[in-house]
PLY file of the C-alpha trace (Angstrom):
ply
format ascii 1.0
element vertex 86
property float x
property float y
property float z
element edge 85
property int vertex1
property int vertex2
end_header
0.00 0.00 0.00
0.67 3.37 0.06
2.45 5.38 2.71
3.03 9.39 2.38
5.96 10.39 4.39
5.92 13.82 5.95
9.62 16.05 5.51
10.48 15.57 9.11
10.80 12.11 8.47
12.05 11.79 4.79
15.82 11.59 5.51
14.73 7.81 6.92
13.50 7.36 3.35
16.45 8.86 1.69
14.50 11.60 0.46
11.39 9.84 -0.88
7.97 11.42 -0.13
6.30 8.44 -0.73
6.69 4.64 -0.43
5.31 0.99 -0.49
4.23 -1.09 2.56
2.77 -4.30 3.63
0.47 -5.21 6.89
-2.47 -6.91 7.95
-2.67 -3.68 10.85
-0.72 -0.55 11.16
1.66 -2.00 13.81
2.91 -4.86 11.08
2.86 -1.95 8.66
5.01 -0.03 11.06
7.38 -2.97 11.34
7.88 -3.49 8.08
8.88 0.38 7.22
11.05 0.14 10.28
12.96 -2.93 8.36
13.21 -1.38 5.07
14.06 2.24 6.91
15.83 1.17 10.18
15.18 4.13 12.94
11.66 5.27 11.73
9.15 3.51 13.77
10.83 5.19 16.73
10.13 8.22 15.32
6.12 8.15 15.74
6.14 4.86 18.40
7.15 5.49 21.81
8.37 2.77 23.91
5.21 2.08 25.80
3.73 1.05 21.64
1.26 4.24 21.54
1.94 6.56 18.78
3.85 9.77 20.11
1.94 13.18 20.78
3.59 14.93 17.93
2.88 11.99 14.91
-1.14 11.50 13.34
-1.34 8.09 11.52
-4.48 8.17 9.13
-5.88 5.73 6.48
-8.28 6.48 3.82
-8.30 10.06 5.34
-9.24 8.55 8.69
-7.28 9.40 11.86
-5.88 5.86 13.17
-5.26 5.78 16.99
-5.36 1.80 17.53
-2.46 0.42 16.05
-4.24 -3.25 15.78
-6.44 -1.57 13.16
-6.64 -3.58 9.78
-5.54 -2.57 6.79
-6.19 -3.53 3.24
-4.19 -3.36 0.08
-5.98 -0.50 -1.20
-5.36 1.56 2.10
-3.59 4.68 1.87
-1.52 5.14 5.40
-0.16 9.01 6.13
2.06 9.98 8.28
1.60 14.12 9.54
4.16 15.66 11.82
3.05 18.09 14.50
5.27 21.20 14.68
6.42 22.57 17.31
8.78 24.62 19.20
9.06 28.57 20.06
0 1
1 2
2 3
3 4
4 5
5 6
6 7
7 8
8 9
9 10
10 11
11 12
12 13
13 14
14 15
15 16
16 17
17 18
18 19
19 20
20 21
21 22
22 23
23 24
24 25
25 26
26 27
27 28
28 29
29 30
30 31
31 32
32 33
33 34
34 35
35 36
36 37
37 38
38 39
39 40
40 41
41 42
42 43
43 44
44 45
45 46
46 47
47 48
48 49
49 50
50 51
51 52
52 53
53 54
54 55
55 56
56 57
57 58
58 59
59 60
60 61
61 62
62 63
63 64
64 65
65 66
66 67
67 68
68 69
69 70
70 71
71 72
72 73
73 74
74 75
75 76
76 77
77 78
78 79
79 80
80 81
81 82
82 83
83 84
84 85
């Protein structure tokens, strides 16, 4: 499926806005970017497995807080970054 990348993130991806990804839910899709970009999953999962305060996760447009949610082929997954700072 589909993953958008936001900036913040993109040097995990070696530039690339965009890539491919495989799951059966978002956590499996999570692992699998984390093995084909090694560092990234820490990035918007926290140690305690919820997604950090600063990352949104939606599919299909949909905001995704459960990382057991299902996903299908078709899905679109994107990643936003929160900004922040002063």
């Amino acid at each position: 499926m589909r993953v958008a990348i936001p900036s913040p993130l993109r040097s995990y991806t070696g530039g690339r806005e965009e890539v491919q990804a495989r799951g059966a839910t978002v956590a499996e899709l999570l692992g699998e970017l984390d093995a084909a970009f090694p560092g990234i999953r820490f990035r918007m999962i926290d140690e305690q497995d919820r997604i950090r305060v600063h990352i949104r996760l939606f599919v299909n447009r949909e905001l995704v807080r459960d990382l057991g949610r299902h996903l299908s082929d078709r899905d679109e997954v994107q990643v936003l970054c929160a900004l922040s700072g002063g």
